[in-house]
LOMAR-867564 format. One record per residue (C-alpha): residue in one letter; x, y, z; residue number from 1. Coordinates in Angstrom, 2 decimals, always signed. Layout:
<atom a, <X, Y, Z>, NUM>
...
This chain:
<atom x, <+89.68, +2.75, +81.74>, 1>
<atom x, <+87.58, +5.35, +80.09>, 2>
<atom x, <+85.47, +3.65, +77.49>, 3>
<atom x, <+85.33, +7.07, +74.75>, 4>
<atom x, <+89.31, +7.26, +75.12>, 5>
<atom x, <+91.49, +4.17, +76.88>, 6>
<atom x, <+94.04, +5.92, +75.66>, 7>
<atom x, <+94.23, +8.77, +78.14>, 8>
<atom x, <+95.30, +7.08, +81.33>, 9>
<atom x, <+98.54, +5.24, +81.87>, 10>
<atom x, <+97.78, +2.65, +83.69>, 11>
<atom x, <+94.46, +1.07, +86.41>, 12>
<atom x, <+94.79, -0.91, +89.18>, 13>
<atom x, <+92.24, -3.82, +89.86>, 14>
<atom x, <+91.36, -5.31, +93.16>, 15>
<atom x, <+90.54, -9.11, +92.35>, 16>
<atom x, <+89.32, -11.63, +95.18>, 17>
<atom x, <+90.58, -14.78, +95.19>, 18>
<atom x, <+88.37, -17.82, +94.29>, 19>
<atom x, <+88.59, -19.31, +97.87>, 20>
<atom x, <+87.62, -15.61, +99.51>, 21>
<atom x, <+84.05, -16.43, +98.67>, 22>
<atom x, <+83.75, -13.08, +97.46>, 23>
<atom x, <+81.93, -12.07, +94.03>, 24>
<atom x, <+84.62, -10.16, +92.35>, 25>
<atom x, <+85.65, -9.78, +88.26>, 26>
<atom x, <+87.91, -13.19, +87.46>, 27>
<atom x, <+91.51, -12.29, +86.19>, 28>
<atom x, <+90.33, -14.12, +82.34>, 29>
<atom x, <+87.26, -11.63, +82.71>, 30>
<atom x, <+89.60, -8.36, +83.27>, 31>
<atom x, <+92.26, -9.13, +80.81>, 32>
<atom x, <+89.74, -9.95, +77.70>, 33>
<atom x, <+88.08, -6.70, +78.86>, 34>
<atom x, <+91.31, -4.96, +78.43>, 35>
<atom x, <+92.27, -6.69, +75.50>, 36>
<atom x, <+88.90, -5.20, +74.03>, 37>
<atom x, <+90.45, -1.87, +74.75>, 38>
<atom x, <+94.14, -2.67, +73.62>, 39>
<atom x, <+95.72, -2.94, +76.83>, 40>
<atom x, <+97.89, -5.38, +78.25>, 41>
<atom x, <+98.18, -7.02, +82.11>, 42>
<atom x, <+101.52, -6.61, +84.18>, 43>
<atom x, <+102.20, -6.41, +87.62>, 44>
<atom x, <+100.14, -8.49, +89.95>, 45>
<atom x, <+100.57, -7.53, +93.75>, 46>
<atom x, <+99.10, -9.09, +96.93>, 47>
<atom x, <+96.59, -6.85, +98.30>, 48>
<atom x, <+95.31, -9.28, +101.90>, 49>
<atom x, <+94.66, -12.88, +102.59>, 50>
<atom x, <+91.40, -12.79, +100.32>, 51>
<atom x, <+92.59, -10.80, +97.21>, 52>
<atom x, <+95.25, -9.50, +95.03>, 53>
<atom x, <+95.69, -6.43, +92.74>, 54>
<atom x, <+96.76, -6.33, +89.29>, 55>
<atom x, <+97.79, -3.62, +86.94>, 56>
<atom x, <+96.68, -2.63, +83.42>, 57>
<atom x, <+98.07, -0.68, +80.28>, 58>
<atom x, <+97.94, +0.74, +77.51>, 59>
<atom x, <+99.91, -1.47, +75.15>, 60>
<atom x, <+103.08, -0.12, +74.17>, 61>
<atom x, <+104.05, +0.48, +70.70>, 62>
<atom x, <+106.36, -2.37, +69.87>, 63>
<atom x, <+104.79, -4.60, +73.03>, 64>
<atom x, <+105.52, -8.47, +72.07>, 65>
<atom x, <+102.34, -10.90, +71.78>, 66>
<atom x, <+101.72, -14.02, +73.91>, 67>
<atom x, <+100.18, -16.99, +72.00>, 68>
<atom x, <+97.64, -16.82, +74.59>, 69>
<atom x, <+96.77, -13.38, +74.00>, 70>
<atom x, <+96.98, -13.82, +70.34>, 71>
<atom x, <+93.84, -16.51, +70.53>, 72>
<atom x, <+92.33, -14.33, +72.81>, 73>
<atom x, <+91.93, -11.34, +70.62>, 74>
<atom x, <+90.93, -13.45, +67.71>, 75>
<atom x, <+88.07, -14.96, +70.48>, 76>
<atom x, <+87.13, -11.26, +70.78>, 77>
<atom x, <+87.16, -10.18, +67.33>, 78>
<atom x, <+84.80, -13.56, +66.54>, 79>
<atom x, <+82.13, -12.52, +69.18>, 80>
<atom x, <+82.44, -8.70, +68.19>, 81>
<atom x, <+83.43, -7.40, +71.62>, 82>
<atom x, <+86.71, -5.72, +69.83>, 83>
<atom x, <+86.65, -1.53, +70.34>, 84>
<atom x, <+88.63, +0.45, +67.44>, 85>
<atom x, <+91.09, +1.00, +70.06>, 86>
<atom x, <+91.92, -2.91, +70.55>, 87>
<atom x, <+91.66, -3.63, +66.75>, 88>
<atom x, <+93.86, -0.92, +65.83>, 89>
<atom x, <+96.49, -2.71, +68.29>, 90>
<atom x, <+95.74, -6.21, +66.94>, 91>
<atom x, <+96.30, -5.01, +63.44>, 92>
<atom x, <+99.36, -3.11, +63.95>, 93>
<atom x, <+101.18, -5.73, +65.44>, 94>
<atom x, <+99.97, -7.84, +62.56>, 95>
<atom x, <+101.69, -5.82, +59.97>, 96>
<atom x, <+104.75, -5.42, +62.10>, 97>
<atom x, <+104.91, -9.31, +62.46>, 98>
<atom x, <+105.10, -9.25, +66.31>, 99>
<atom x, <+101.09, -11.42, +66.13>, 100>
<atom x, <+103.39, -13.92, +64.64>, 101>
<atom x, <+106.32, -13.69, +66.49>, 102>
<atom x, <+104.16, -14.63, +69.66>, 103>
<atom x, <+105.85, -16.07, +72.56>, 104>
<atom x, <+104.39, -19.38, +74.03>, 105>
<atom x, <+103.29, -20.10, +77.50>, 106>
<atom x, <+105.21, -21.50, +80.29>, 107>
<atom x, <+103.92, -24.67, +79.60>, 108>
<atom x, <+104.31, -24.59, +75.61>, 109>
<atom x, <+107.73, -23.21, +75.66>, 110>
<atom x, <+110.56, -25.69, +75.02>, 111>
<atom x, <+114.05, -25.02, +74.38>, 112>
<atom x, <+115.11, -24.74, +70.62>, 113>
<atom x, <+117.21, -26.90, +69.20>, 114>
<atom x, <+120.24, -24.83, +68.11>, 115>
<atom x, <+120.24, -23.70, +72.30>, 116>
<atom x, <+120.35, -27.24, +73.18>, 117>
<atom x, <+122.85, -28.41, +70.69>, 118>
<atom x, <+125.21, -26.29, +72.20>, 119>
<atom x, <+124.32, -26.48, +75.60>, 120>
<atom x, <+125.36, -30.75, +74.62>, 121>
<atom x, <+128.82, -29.84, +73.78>, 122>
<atom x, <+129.91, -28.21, +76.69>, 123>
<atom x, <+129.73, -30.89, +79.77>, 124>
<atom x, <+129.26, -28.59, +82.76>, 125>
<atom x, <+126.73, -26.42, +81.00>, 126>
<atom x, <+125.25, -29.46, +80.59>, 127>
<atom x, <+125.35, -30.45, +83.80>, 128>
<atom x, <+123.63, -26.97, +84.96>, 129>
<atom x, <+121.21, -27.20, +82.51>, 130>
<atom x, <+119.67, -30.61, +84.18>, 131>
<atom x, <+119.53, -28.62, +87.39>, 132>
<atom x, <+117.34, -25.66, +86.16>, 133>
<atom x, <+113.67, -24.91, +87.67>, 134>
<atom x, <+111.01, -23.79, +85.19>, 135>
<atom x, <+111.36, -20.21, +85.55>, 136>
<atom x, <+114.67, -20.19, +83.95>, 137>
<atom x, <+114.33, -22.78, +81.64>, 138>
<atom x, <+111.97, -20.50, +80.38>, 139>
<atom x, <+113.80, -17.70, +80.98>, 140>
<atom x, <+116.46, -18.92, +78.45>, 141>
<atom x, <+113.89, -19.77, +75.78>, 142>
<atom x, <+111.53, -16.79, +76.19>, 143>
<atom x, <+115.00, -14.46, +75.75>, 144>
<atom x, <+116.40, -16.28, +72.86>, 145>
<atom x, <+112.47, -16.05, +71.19>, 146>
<atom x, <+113.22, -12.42, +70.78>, 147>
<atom x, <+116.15, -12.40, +69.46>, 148>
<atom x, <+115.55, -9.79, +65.88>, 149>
<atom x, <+118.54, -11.48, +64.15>, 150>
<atom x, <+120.53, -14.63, +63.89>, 151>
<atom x, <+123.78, -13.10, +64.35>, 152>
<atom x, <+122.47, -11.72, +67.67>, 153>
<atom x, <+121.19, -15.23, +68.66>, 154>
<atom x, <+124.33, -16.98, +68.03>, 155>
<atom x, <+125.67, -14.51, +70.34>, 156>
<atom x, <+122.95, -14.93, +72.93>, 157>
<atom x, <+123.15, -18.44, +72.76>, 158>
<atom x, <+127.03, -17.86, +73.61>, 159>
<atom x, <+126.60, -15.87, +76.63>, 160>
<atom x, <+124.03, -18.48, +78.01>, 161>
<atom x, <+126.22, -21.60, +77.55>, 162>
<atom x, <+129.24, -19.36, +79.03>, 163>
<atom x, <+126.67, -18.36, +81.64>, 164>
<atom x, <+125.62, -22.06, +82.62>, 165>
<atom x, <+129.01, -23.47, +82.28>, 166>
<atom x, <+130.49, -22.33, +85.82>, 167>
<atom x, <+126.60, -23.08, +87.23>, 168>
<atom x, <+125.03, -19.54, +87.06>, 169>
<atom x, <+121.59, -18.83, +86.33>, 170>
<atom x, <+119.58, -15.84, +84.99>, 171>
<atom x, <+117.23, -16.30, +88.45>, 172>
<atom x, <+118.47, -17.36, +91.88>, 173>
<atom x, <+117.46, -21.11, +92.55>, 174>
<atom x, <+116.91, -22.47, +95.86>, 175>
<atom x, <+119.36, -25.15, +95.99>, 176>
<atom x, <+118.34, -28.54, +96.62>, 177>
<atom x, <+119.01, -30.15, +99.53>, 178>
């Protein structure tokens, strides 16, 4: 990431070592408020060998959705004056287009809303499916309905879900128990 103009490249690739490695290397928190500085964003993370991984950085799209996490990490930043123009200008943009509000939770913040559950309740086998679900798409189903831009479109999302769990689908494969 080029510190006169982030906004040139499309994307970097960092090699990270893991803790146990032994190895000095940058710490994932370390990279990401570095590239928060700049207004960019972590994705992909890829194993690289036994002692490290590599995981991908960029640019922030234009309407990119905020995590919580990210959201208190920026306004970390900002407080100790590490923010660039660059990472500001993102911050405040998604401020006026009400996606720093709109953040998402974490994993382990996110709970199912209650209009989701409430119908999930009257159908028995969605029910049923519902009790079975891992974490990934319990939060699957909340992190999706989250987004949802209107309440029409929710009501319909909500539908498809509870049609979705009622003959025991999922959004992700689960290994079944045995």
């Amino acid at each position: 990431m080029a510190r006169r103009e982030p906004h040139r490249a499309d994307e970097i690739w960092i090699k990270i070592h893991k803790k146990a490695s032994g190895l000095k290397s940058i710490t994932p928190v370390e990279a990401i408020d570095v590239c928060l500085c700049f207004g960019w964003i972590d994705g992909i993370r890829k194993g690289f060998d036994d002692r490290s991984f590599l995981q991908r950085y960029t640019p922030r799209g234009k309407k990119s959705i905020w995590s919580r996490i990210n959201v208190d990490n920026v306004a970390r930043l900002i407080g100790e004056g590490r923010m660039t123009e660059h990472g500001l200008a993102e911050a405040e943009a998604a401020k006026a287009e009400g996606r720093w509000d709109r953040a998402y939770a974490s994993v382990r913040e996110m709970t199912l809303p209650d209009d989701l559950l409430s119908a999930i309740e009257a159908e028995p086998r969605a029910k049923e499916t519902l009790a079975t679900l891992n974490s990934q798409n319990r939060y699957a189903l909340a992190f999706r309905l989250h987004n949802m831009k209107t309440e029409a479109g929710r009501r319909k999302k909500i539908e498809s879900f509870v049609a979705m769990l009622k003959p025991g689908e999922t959004i992700y494969p689960q290994k079944r128990k045995t």
